[in-house]
Structures are given as C-alpha cells and as structure tokens.
N, CA and C atoms of all chains as a GROMACS GRO file, in nm:
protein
  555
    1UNK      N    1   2.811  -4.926   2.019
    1UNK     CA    2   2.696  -5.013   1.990
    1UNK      C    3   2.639  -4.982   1.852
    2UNK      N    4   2.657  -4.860   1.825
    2UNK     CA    5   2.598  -4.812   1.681
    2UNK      C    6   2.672  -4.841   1.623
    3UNK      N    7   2.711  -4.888   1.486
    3UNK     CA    8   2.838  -4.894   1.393
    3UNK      C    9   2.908  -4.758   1.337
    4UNK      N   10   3.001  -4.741   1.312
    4UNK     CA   11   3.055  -4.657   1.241
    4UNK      C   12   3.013  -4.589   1.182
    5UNK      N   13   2.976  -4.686   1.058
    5UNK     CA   14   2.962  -4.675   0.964
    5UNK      C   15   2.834  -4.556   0.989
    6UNK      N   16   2.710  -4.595   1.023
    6UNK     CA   17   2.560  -4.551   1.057
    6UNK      C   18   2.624  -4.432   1.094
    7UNK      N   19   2.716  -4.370   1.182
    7UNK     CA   20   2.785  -4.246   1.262
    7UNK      C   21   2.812  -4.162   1.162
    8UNK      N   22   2.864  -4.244   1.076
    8UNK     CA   23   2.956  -4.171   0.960
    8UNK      C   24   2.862  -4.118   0.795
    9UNK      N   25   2.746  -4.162   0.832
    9UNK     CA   26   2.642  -4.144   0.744
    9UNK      C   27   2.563  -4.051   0.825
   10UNK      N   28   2.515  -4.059   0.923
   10UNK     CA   29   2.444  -3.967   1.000
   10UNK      C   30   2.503  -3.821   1.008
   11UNK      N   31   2.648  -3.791   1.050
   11UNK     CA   32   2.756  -3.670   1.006
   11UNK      C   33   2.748  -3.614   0.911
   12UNK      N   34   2.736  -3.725   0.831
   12UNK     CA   35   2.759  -3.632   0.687
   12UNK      C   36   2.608  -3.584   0.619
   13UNK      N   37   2.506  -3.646   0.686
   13UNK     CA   38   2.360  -3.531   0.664
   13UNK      C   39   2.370  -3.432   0.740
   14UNK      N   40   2.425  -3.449   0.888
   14UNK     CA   41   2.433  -3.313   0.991
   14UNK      C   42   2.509  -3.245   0.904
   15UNK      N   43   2.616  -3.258   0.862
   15UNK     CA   44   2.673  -3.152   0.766
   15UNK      C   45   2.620  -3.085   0.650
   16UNK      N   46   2.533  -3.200   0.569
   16UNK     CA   47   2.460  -3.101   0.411
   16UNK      C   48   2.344  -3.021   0.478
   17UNK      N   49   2.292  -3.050   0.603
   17UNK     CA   50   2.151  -2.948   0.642
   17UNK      C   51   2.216  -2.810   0.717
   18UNK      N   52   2.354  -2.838   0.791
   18UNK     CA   53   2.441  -2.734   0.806
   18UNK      C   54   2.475  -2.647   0.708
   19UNK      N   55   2.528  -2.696   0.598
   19UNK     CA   56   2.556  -2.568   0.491
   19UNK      C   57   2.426  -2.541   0.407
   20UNK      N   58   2.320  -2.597   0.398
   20UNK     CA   59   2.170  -2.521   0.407
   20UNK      C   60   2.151  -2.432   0.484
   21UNK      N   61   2.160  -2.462   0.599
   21UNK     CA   62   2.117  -2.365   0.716
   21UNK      C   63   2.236  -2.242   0.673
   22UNK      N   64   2.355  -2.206   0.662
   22UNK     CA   65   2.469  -2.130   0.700
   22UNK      C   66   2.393  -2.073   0.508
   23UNK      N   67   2.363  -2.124   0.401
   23UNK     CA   68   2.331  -2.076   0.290
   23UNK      C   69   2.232  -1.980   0.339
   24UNK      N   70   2.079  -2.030   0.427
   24UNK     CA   71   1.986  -1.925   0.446
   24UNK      C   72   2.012  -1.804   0.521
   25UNK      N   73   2.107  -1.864   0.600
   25UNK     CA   74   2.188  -1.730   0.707
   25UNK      C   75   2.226  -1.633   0.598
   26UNK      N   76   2.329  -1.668   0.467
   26UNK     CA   77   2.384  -1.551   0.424
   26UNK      C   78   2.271  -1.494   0.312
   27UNK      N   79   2.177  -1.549   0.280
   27UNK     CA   80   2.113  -1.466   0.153
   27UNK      C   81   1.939  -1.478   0.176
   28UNK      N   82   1.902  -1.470   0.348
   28UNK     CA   83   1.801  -1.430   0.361
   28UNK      C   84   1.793  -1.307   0.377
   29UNK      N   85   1.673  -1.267   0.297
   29UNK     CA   86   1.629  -1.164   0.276
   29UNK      C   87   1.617  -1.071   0.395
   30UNK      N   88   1.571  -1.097   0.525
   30UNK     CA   89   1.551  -0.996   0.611
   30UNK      C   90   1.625  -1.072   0.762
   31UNK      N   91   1.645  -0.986   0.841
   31UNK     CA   92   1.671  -1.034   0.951
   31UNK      C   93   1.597  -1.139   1.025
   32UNK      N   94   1.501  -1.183   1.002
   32UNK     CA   95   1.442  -1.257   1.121
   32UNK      C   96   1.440  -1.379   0.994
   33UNK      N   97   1.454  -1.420   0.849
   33UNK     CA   98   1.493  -1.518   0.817
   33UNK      C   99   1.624  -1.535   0.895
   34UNK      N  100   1.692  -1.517   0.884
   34UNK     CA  101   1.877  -1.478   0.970
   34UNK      C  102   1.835  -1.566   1.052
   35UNK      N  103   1.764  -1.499   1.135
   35UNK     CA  104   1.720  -1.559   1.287
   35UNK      C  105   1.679  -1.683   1.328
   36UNK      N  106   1.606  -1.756   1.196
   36UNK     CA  107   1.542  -1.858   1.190
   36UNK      C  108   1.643  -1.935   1.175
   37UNK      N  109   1.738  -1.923   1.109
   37UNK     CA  110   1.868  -2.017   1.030
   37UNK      C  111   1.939  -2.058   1.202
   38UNK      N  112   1.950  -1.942   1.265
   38UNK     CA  113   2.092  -1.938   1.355
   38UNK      C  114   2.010  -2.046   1.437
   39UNK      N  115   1.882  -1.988   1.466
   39UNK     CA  116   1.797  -2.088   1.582
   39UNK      C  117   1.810  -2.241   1.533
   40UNK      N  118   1.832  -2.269   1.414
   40UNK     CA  119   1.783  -2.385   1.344
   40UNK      C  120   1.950  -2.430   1.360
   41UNK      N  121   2.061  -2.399   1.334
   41UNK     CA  122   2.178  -2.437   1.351
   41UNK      C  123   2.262  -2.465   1.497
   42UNK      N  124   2.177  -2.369   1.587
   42UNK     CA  125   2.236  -2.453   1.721
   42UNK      C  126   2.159  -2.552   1.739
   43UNK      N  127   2.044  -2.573   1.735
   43UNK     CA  128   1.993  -2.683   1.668
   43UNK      C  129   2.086  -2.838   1.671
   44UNK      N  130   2.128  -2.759   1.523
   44UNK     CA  131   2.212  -2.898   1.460
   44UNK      C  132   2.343  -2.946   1.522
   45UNK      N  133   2.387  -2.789   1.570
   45UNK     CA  134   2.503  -2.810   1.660
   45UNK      C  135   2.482  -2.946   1.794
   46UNK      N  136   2.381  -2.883   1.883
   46UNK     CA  137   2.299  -3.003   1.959
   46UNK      C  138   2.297  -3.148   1.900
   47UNK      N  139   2.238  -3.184   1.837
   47UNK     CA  140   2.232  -3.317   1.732
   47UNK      C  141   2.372  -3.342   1.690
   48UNK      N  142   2.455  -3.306   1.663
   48UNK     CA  143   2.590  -3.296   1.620
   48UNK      C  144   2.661  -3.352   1.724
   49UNK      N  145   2.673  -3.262   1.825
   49UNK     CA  146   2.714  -3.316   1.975
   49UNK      C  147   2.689  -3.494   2.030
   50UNK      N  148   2.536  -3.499   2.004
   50UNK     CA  149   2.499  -3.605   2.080
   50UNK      C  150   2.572  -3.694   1.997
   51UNK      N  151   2.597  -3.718   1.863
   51UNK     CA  152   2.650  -3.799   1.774
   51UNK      C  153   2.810  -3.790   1.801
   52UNK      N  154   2.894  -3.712   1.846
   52UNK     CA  155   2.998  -3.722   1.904
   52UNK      C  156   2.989  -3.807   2.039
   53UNK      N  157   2.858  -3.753   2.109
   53UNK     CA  158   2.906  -3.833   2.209
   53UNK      C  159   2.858  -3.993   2.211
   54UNK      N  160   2.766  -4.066   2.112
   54UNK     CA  161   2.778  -4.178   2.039
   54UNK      C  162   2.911  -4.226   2.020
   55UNK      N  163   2.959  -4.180   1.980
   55UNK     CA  164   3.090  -4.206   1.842
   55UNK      C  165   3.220  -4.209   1.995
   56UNK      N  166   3.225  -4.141   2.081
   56UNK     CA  167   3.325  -4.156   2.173
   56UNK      C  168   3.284  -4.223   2.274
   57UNK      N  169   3.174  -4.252   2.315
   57UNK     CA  170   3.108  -4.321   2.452
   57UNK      C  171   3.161  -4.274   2.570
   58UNK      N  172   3.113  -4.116   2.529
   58UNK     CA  173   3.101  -4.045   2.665
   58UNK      C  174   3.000  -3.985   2.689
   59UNK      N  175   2.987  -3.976   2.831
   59UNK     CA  176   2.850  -3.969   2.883
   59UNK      C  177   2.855  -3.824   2.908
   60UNK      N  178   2.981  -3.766   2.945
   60UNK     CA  179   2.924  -3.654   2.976
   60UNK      C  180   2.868  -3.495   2.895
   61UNK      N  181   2.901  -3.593   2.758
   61UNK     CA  182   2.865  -3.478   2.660
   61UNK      C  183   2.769  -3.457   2.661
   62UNK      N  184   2.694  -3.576   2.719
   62UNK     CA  185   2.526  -3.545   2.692
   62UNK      C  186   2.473  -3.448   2.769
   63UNK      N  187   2.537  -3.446   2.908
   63UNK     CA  188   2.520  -3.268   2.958
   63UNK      C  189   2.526  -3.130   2.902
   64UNK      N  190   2.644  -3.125   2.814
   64UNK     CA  191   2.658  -3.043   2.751
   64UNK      C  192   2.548  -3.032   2.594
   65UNK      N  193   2.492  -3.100   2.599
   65UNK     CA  194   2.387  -3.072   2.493
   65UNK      C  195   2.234  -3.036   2.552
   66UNK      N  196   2.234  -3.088   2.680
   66UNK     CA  197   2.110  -3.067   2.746
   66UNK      C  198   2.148  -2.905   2.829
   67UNK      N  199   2.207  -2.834   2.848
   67UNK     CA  200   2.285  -2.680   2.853
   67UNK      C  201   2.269  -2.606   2.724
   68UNK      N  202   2.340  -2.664   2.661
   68UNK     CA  203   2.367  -2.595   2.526
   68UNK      C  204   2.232  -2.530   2.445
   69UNK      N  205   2.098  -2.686   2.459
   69UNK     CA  206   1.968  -2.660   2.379
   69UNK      C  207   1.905  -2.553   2.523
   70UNK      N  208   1.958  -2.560   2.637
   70UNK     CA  209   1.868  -2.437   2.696
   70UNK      C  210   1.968  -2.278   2.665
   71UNK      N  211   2.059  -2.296   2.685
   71UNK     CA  212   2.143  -2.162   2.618
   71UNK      C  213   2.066  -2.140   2.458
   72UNK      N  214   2.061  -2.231   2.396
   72UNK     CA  215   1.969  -2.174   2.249
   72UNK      C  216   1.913  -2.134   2.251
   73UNK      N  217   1.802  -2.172   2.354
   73UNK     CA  218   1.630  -2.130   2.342
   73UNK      C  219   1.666  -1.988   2.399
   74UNK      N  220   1.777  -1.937   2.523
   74UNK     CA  221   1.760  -1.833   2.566
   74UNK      C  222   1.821  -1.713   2.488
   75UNK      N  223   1.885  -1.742   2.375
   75UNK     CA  224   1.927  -1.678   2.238
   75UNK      C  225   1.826  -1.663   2.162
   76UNK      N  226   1.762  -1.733   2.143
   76UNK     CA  227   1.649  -1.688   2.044
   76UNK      C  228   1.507  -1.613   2.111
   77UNK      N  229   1.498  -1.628   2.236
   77UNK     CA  230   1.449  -1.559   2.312
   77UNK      C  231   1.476  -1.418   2.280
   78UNK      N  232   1.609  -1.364   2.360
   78UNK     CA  233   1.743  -1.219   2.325
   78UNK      C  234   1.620  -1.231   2.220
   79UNK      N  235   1.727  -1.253   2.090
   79UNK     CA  236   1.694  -1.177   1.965
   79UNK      C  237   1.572  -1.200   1.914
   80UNK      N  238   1.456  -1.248   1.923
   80UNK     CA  239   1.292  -1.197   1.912
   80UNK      C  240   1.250  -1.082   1.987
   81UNK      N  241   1.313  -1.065   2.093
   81UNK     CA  242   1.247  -0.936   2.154
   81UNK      C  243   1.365  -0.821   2.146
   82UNK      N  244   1.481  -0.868   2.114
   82UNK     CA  245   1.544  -0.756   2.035
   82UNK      C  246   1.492  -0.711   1.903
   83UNK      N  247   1.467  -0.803   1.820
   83UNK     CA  248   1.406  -0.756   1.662
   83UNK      C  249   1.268  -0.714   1.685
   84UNK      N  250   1.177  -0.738   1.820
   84UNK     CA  251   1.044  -0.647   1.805
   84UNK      C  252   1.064  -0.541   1.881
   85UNK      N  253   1.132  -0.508   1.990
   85UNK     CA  254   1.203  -0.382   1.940
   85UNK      C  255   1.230  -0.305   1.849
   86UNK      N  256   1.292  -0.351   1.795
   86UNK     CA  257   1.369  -0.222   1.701
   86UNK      C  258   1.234  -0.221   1.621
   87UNK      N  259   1.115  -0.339   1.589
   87UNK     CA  260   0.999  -0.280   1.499
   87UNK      C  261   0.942  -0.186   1.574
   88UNK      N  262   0.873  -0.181   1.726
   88UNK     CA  263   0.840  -0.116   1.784
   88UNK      C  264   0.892   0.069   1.748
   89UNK      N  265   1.049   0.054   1.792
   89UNK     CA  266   1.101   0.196   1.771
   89UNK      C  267   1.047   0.203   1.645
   90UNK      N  268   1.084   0.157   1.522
   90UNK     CA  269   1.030   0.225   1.360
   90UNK      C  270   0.935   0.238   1.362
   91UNK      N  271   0.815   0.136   1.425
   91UNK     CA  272   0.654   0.217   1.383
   91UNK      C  273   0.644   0.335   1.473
   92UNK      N  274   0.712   0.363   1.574
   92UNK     CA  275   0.666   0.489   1.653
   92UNK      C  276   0.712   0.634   1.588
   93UNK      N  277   0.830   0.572   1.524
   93UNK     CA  278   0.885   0.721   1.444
   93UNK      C  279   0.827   0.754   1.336
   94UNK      N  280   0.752   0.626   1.300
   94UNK     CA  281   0.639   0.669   1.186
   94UNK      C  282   0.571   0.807   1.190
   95UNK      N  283   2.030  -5.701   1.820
   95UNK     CA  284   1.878  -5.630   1.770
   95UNK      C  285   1.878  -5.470   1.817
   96UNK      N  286   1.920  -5.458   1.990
   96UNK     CA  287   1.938  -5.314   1.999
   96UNK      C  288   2.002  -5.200   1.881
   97UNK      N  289   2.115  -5.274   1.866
   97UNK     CA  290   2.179  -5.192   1.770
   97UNK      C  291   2.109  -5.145   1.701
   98UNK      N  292   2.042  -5.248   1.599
   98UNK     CA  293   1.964  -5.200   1.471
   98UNK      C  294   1.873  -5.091   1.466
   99UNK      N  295   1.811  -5.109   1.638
   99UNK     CA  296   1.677  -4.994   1.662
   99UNK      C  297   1.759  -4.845   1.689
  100UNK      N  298   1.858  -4.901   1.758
  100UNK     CA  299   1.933  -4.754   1.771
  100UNK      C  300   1.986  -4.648   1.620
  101UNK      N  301   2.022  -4.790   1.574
  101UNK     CA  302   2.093  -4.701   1.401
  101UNK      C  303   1.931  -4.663   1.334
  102UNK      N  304   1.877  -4.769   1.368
  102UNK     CA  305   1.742  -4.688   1.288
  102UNK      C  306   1.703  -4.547   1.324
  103UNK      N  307   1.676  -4.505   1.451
  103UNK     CA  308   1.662  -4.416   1.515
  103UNK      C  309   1.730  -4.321   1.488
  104UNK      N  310   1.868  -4.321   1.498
  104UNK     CA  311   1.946  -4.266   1.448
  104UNK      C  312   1.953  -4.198   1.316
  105UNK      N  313   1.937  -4.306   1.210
  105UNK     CA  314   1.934  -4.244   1.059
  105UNK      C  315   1.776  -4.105   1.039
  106UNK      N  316   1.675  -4.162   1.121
  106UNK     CA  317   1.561  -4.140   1.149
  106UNK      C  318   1.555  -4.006   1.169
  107UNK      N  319   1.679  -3.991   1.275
  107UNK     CA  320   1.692  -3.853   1.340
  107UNK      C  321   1.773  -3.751   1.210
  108UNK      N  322   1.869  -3.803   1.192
  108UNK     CA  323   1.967  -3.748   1.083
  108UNK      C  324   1.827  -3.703   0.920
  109UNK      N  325   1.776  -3.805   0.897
  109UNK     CA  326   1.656  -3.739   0.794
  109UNK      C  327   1.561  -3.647   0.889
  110UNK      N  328   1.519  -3.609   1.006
  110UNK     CA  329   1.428  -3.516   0.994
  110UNK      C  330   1.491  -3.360   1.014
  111UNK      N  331   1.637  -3.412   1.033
  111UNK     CA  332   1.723  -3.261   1.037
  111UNK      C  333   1.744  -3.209   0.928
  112UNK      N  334   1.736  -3.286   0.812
  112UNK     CA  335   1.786  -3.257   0.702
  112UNK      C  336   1.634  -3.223   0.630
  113UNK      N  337   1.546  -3.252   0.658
  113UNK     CA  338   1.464  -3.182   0.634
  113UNK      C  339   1.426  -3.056   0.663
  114UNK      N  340   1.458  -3.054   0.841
  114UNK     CA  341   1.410  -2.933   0.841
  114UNK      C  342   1.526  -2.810   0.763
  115UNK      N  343   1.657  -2.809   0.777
  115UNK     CA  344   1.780  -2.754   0.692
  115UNK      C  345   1.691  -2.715   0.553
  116UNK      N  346   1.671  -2.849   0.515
  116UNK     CA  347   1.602  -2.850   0.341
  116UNK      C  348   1.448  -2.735   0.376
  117UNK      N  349   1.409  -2.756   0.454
  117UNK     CA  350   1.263  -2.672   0.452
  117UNK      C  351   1.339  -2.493   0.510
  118UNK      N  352   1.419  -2.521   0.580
  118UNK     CA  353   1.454  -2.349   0.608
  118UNK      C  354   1.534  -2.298   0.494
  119UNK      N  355   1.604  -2.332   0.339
  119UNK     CA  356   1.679  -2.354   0.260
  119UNK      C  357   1.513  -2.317   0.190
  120UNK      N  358   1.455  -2.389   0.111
  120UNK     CA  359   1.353  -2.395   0.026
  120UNK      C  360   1.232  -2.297   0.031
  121UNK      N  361   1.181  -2.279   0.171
  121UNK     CA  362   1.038  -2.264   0.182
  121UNK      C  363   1.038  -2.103   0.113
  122UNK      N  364   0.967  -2.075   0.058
  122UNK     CA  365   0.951  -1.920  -0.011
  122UNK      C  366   0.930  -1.811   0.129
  123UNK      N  367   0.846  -1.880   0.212
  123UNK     CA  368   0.796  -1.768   0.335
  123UNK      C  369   0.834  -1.736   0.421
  124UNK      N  370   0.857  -1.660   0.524
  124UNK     CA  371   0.928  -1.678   0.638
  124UNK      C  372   0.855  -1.744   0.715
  125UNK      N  373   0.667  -1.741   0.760
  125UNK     CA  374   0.618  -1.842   0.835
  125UNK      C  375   0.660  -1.997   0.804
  126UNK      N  376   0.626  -2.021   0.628
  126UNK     CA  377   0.680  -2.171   0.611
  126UNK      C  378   0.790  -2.201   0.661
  127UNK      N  379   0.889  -2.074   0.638
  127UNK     CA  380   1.019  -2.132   0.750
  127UNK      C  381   1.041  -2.154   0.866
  128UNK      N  382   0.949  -2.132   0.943
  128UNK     CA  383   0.975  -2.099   1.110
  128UNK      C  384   0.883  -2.289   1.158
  129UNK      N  385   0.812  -2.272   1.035
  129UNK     CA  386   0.736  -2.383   1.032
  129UNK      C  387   0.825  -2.524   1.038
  130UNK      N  388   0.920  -2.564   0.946
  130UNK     CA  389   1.029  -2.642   0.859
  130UNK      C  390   1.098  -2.652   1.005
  131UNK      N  391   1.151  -2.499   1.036
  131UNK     CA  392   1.257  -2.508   1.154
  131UNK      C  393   1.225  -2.558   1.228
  132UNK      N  394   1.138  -2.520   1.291
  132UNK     CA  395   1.064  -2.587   1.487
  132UNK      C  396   1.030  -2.706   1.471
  133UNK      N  397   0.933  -2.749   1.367
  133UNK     CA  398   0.878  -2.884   1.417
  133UNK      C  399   0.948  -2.997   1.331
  134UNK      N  400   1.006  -2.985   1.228
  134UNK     CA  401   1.077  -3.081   1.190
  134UNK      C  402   1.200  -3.086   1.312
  135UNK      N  403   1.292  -3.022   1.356
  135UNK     CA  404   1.427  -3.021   1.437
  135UNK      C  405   1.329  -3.078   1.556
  136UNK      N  406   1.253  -3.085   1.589
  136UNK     CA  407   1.193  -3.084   1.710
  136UNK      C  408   1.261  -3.274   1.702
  137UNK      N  409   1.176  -3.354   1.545
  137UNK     CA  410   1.178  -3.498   1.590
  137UNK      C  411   1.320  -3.504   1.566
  138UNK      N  412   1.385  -3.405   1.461
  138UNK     CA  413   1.515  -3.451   1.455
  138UNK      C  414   1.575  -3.482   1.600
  139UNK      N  415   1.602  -3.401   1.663
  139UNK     CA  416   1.697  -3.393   1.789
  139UNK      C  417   1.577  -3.510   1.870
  140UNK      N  418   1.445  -3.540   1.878
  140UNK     CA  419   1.400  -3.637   1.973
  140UNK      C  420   1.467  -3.798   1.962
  141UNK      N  421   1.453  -3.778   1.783
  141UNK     CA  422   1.495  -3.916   1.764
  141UNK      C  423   1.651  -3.953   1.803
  142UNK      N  424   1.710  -3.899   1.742
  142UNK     CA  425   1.889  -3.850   1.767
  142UNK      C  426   1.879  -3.896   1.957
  143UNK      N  427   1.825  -3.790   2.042
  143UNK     CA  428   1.874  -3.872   2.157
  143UNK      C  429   1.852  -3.990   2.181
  144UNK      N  430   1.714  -4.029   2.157
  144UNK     CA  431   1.614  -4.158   2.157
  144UNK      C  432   1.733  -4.273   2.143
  145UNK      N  433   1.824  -4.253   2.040
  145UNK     CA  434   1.955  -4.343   1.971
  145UNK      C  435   2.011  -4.330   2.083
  146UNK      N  436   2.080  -4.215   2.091
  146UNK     CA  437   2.179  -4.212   2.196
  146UNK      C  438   2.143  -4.282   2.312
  147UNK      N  439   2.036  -4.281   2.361
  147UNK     CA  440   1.994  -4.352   2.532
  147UNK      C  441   1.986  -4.457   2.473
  148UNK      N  442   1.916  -4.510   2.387
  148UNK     CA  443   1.907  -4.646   2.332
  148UNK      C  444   2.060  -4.695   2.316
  149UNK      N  445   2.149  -4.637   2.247
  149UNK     CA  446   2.326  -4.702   2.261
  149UNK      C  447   2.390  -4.692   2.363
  150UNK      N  448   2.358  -4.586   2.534
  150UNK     CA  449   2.436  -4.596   2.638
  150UNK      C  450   2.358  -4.706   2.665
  151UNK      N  451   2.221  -4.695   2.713
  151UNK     CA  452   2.155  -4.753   2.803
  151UNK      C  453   2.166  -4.749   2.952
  152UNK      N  454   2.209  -4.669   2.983
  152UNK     CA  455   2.196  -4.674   3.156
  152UNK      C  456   2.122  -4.606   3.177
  153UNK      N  457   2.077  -4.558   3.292
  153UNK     CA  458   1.975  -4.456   3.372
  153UNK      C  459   1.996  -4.365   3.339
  154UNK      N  460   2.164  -4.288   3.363
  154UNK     CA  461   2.154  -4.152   3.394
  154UNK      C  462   2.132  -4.111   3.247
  155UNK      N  463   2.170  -4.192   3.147
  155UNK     CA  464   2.170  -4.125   2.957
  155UNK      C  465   2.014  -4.116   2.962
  156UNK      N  466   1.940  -4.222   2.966
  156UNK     CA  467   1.818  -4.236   2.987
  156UNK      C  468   1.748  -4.106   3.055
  157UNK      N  469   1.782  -4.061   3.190
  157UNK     CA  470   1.759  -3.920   3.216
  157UNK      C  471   1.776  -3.828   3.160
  158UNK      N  472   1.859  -3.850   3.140
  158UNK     CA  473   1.902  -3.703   3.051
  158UNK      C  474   1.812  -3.631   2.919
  159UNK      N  475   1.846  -3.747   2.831
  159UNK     CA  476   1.788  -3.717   2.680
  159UNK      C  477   1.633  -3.692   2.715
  160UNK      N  478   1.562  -3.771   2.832
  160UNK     CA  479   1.415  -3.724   2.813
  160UNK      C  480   1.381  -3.615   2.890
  161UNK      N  481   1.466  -3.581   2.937
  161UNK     CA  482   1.497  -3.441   3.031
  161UNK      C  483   1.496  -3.321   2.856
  162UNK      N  484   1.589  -3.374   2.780
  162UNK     CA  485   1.638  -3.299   2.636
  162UNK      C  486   1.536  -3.280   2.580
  163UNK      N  487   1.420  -3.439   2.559
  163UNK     CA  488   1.348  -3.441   2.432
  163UNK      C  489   1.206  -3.352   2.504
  164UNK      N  490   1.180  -3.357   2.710
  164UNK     CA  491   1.071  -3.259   2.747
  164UNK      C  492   1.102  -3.114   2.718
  165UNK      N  493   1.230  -3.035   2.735
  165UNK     CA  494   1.261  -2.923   2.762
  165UNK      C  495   1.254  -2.898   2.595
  166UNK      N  496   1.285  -2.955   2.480
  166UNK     CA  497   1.319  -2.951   2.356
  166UNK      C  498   1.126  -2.906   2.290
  167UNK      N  499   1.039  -3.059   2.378
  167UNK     CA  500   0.948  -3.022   2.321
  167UNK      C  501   0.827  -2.898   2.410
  168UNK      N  502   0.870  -2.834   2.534
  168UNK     CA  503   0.813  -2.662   2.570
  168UNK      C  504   0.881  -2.583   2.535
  169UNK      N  505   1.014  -2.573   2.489
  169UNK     CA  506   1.051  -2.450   2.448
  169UNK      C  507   1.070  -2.402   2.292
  170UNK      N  508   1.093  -2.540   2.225
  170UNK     CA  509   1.087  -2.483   2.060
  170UNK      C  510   0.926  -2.427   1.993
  171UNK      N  511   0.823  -2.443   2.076
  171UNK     CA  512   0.676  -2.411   2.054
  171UNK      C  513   0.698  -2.242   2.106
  172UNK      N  514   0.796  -2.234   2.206
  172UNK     CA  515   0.749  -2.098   2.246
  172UNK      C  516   0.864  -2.058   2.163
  173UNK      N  517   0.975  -2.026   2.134
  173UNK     CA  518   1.054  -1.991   2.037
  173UNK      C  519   1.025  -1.950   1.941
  174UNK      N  520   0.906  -2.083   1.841
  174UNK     CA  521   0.869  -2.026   1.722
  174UNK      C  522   0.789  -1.927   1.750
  175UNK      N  523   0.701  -1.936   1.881
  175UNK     CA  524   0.548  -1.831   1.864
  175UNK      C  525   0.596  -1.671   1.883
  176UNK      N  526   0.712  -1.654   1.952
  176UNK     CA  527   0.822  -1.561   1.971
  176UNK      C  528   0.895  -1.501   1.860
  177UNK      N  529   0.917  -1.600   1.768
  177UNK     CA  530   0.976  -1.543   1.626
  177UNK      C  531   0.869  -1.474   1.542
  178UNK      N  532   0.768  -1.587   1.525
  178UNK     CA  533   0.668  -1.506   1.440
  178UNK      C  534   0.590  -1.398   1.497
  179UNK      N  535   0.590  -1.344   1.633
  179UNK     CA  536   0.525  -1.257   1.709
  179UNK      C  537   0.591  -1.124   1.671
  180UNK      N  538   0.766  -1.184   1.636
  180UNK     CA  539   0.790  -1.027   1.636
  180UNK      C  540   0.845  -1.007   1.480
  181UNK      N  541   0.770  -1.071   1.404
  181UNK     CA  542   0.710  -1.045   1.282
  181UNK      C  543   0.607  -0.984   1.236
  182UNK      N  544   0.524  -1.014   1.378
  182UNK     CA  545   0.377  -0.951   1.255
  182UNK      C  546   0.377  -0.827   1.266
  183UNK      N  547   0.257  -0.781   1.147
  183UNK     CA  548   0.226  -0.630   1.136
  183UNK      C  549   0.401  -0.588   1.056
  184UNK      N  550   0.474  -0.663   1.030
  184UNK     CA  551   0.519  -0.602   0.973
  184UNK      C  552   0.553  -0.633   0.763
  185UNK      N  553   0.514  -0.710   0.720
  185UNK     CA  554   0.514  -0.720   0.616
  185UNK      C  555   0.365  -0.687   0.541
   0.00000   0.00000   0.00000
C-alpha cells in the first residue's frame, strides 16, 4: 500500500541515523554516552523491522518488534544498574 | 488517499529518528543526549507503526502497534530516568 519508493527513502534515513548512532557508540567519551547510543540503536533496529515488515506484508514481524522493544527496555535496564554499580563500588573505595 | 496518510506518517516517522540519531551524534551533554534519544525515538517509532497499521489495516496490526506505541510510551520515560540516575553525583 505504501510505495516503494517512500520504503526506499525511509531506509535510507534509518540507515544515516544508524551510522550516527554506531559514530556516538565509538567516540563517546564515557560509558553511559555508549549506553545511550546502544539504547537509541535497538531503537532503530525496531523501526527498521517494522519497515521490513511494510515492504514484505507480513504480519508477523510485527510481533517480533513488539518483543524485541521489550527485550530493549530490559537491556537498558541490565546496564543502568550495572553502571551504578560499579559507581557505587568506586565511591566506596574512595 | 490511505496511502498518502500512511507514506506521510511514515516519512514523519523516518525524520524524527533521524533526529533523534542527529541529537545523540551532536548534543555536547550527556543529559542533552539522553534527552534527543528518548523523546525524539519515542515519536519516531509511534509514527513508523501508526504507518504500518495504517498500510495492514486489520485488527490484529492495529493491536499490536498500539500495544508497541503504549509499552514504547511507559518504558522509554523509565529508561531515560534510569540512565540519568546512574549518572548523577558523578560528574
């Protein structure tokens, strides 16, 4: 129902905000920029997906993106309370 | 006419991702970034399904994505408040 074309323009922004995102991953300064990038790229991965499943007219991908964005959130979950951790341990050895 | 609202939607979605990319890429801060990330991706991915249910059109797509765009919009609020939580006190 969408054209191609619109598919094929929409991809190719999911792709330039992808190698933004994968740029801040490698030359942020501290870990929890890192963190922000990865959270922000499954993200795009999600959005990415749904546009595949546009582009093939299948339905059931859309499950797999509605999984996928709760597997994210529970990753970025992990690693926030892994990284206040490890602040925790350093201010105590202070 | 559907079409058109869907590609609109669509392109709609594709610019607020690329914003937020462009704002986690740009912003000098790490709050401005956490900022860029969460709530711009938030409309990105709302609008993006919004298309998608708008181009299946049946029920169950229709379920789904607003199943995506509720769970999308309680958990990226607690995500960010989670990131920047285990930031502070430390810079």
């Amino acid at each position: 129902m969408i054209p191609e074309s619109v598919n094929t323009v929409f991809e190719i922004m999911l792709i330039v905000s992808m190698v933004l995102c994968l740029c801040r991953m490698t030359i942020g300064p501290t870990a929890a920029d890192r963190m922000v990038a990865i959270d922000l790229l499954g993200l795009l991965v999600a959005v990415l997906m749904i546009s595949h499943a546009i582009r093939s007219k299948d339905e059931a991908v859309l499950d797999v993106v509605l999984v996928f964005s709760i597997i994210a959130f529970f990753g970025t979950v992990a690693l926030a309370r892994f990284l206040q951790r490890e602040r925790d341990e350093t201010s105590n050895t202070k | 006419m559907m079409s058109y609202v869907a590609s609109f939607f669509l392109l709609v979605g594709g610019f607020f991702s690329l914003i937020a990319a462009l704002g986690v890429f740009r912003f000098p801060d790490f709050y401005a970034r956490i900022h860029a990330a969460t709530k711009a991706s938030t409309f990105g991915l709302g609008f993006t399904a919004l298309a998608a249910a708008l181009s299946f059109g049946t029920v169950s797509a229709w379920m789904k994505m607003i199943a995506a765009i509720a769970f999308l919009f309680i958990t990226l609020p607690i995500a960010a408040h989670l990131l920047g939580r285990s930031v502070k006190d430390k810079r």
